[in-house]
N, C-alpha and C positions, 0 to 999 in steps of 0.2 A: 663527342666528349663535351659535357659542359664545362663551362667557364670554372667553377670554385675547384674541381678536379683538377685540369690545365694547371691553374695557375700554384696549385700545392704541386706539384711538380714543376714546375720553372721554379717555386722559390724552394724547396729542396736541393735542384741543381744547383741553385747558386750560392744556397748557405753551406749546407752538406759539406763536412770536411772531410768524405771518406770515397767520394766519388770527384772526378772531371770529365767533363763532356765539352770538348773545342769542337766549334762553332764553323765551319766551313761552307764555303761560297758551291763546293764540288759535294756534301754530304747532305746540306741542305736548299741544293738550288732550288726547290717551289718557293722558296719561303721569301724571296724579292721578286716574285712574279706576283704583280698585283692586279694580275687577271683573274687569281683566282682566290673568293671567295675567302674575306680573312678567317670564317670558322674552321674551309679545309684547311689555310695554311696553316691554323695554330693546333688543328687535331694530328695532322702529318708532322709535325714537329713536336708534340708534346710525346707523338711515338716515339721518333725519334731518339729522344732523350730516356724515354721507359726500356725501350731496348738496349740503348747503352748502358744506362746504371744499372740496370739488374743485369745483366752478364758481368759487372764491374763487384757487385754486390756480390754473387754468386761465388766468382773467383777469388773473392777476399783481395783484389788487388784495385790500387787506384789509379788506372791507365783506360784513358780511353778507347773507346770500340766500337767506331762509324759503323764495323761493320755489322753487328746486332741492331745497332740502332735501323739501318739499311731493310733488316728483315723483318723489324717490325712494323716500320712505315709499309714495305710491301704488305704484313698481312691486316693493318690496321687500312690502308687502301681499299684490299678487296674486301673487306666487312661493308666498306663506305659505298664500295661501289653495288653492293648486292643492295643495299637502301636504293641508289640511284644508279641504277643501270649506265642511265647516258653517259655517267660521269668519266672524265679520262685527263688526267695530269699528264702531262709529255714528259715532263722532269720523273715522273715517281714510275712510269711505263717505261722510259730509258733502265731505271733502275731494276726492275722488272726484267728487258732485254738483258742487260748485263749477269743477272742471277743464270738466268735462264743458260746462257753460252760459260757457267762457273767463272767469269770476269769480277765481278762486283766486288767481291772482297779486296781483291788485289788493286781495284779500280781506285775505291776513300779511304786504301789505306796508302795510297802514292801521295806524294806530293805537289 
């Protein structure tokens, strides 16, 4: 995702008076690992956020929803990873494991 894209959706999120999207250490842990490449942290979280608002959008309601956002990072992942094969987030394949055994929902939407 380029830059002028991203960043109309970070400031959407945070002007937008008709969505909220809370920030978690458990919904977005790639995004303080600064091992990996700040264009993937910001394209896995600009998911992130695409996923949440539009189910938010969708629903005509303003509650946040880790867990769309969760599904989008997965499927914006594997888009990233059919560019780069090698490529492998431990944080967003945890997330992956978790969908996979029907956990993940239940998992960012705890506490």
């Amino acid at each position: 995702m380029d830059a002028p894209r991203g960043e109309l959706i970070f400031d959407f999120v945070e002007k937008s008076p008709s969505v909220v999207v809370n920030i978690t250490k458990k919904a977005v842990s790639f995004l303080t690992n600064h091992k990996i490449p700040l264009p993937e942290r910001s394209t896995l979280t600009a998911a992130f956020f695409v996923g949440n608002v539009d189910a938010q959008l969708l629903r005509g309601e303003k509650k946040g929803n880790p867990y769309a956002g969760e599904l989008q990072v997965i499927g914006t992942y594997r888009r990233m990873q059919k560019q780069n094969p090698k490529l492998r987030i431990a944080e967003v394949e945890r997330f992956v494991e978790l969908q996979r055994r029907g956990e993940l929902k239940r998992y960012v939407n705890s506490p």
